[in-house]
C-alpha positions as CSV (number, residue, x, y, z in Angstrom):
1,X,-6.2,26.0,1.0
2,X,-3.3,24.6,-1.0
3,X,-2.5,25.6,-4.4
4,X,-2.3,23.4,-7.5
5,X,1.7,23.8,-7.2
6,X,1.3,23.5,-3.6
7,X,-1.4,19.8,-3.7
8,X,1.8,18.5,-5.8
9,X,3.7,18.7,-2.9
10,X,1.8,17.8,-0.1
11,X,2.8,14.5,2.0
12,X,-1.0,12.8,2.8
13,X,-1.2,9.6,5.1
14,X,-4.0,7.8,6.0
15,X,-4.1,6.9,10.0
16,X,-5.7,3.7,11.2
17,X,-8.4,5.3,13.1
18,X,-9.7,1.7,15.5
19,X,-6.2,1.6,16.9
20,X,-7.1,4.4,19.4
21,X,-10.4,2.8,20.5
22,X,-11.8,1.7,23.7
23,X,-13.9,-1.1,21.8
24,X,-12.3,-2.5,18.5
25,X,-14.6,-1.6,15.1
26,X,-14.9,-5.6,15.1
27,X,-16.7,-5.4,18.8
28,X,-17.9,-1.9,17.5
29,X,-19.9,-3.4,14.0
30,X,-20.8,-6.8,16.1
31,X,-22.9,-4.8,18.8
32,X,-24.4,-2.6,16.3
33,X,-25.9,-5.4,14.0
34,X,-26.8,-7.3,17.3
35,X,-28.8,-4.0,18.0
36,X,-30.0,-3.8,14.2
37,X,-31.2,-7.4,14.4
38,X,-33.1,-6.8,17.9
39,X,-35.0,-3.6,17.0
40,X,-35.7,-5.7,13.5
41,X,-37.0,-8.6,15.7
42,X,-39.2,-6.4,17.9
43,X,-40.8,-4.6,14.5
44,X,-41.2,-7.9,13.0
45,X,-43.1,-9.3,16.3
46,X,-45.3,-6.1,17.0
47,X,-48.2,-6.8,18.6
48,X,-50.6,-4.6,16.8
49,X,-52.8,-3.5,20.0
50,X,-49.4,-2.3,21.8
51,X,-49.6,1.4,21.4
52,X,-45.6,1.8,21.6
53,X,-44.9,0.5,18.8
54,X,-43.1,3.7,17.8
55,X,-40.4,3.3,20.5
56,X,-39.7,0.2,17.8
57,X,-39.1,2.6,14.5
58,X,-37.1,5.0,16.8
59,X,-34.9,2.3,18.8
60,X,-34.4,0.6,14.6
61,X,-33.8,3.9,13.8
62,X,-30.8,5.0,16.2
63,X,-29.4,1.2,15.4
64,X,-29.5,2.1,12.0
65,X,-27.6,6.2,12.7
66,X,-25.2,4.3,14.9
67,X,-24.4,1.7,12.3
68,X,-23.6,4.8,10.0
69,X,-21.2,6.8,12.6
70,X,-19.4,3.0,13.2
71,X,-19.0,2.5,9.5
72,X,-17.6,5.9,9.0
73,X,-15.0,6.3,11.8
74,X,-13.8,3.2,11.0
75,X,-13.3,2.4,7.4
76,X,-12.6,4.9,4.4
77,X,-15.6,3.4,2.7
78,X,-16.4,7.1,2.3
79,X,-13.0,8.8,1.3
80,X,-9.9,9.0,4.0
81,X,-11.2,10.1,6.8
82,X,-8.4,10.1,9.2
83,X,-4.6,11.4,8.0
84,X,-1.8,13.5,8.1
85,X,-1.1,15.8,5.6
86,X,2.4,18.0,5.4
87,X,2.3,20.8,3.2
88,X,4.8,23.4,2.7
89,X,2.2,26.1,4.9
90,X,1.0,23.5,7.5
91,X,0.6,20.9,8.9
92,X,-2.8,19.0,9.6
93,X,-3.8,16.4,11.8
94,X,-7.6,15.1,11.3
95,X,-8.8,11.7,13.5
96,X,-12.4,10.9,12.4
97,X,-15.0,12.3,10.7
98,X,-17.2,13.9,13.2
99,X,-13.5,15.3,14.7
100,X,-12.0,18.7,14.1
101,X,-8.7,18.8,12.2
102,X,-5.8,20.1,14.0
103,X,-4.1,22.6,11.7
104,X,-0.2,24.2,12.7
105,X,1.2,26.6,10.2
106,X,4.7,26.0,9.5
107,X,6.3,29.5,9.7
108,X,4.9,29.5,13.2
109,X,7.0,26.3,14.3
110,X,10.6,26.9,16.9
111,X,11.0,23.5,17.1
112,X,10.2,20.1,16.7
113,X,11.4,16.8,18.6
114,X,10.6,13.6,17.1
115,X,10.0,10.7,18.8
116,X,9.3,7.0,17.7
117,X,5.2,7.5,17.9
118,X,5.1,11.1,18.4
119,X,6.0,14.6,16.9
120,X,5.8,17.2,20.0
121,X,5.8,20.6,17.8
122,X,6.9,24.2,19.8
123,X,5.6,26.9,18.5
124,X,7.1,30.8,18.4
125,X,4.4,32.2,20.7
126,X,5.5,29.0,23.1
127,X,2.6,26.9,22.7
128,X,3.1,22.9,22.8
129,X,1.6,20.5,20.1
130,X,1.2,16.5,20.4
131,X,0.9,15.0,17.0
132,X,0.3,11.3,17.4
133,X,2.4,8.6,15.0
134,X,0.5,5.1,16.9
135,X,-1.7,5.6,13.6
136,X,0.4,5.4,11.0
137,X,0.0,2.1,9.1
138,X,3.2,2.0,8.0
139,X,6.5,2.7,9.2
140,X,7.4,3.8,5.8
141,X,4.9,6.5,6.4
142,X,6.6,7.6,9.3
143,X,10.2,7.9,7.4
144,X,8.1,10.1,4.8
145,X,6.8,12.1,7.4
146,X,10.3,13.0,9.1
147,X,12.0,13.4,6.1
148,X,9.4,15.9,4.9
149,X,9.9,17.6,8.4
150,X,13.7,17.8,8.2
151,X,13.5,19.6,4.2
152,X,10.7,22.2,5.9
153,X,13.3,22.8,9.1
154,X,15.9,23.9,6.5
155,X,13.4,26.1,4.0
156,X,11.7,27.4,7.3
157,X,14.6,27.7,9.9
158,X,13.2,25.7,12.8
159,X,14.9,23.5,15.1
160,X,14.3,19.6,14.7
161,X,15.7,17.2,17.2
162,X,15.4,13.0,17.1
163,X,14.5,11.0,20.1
164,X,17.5,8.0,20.4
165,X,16.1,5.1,19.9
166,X,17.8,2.1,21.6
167,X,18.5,-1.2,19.0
């Protein structure tokens, strides 16, 4: 847990969760409220002798749970649910609500190479970590994010290369 000193200087950026996603949020929400408007059209035109008719409440009712999870992977209608955060202890890497976070403690970082849409993080024990940049809204975001890596390689003695990228 950061420190009040420490939440002051914490770098936190919100990733653009639908960019990842085999089916948009737009095709996502559309096919849920087709589903929501179905299982209300099959309530609404019960016949009152049919002895299923709870099938109906539990079919509305998944429509209505699905329509939930859709709303909160894709939108930060409920706080930032997706981000980056650099810290001077770690750093964390969280895609989605119902996701775990990805946590890498900086005094355990050798190296790190930088790419255009990636950070590939070495640790001392040798393990490999993929942090993903295609989220990042802005490419702003991505200048604060290397610049915050290359004042924690100085403070923490790691190694932190650059990919070239051709003009």
């Amino acid at each position: 847990m950061p420190t009040a000193g420490n939440a002051r200087s914490s770098l936190f950026v919100q990733l653009s969760p639908s960019r990842n996603a085999k089916l948009s949020f737009t095709v996502q929400l559309v096919l849920t409220l087709f589903w929501l408007a179905w299982a209300t059209m099959l309530l609404l035109t019960e016949n009152p002798t049919n002895d299923q008719n709870y099938l109906y409440y539990i079919f509305f009712g998944l429509a209505v749970i699905f329509l939930g999870y859709v709303i909160l992977q894709n939108t930060s209608v409920f706080g930032i649910q997706s981000y980056i955060e650099v810290t001077p202890e770690y750093i964390v890497q969280k895609n989605g609500v119902f996701r775990s976070k990805m946590i890498t403690a900086i005094p355990d970082i050798a190296a790190i190479h930088v790419s255009p849409m990636a950070l590939r993080i070495t640790q001392r024990d040798g393990n490999k970590l993929y942090l993903d940049l295609k989220q990042v809204r802005k490419k702003r975001d991505i200048e604060k994010i290397k610049s915050r890596l290359r004042e924690l390689s100085t403070v923490h003695n790691f190694e932190i290369t650059e990919a070239n990228i051709p003009s």
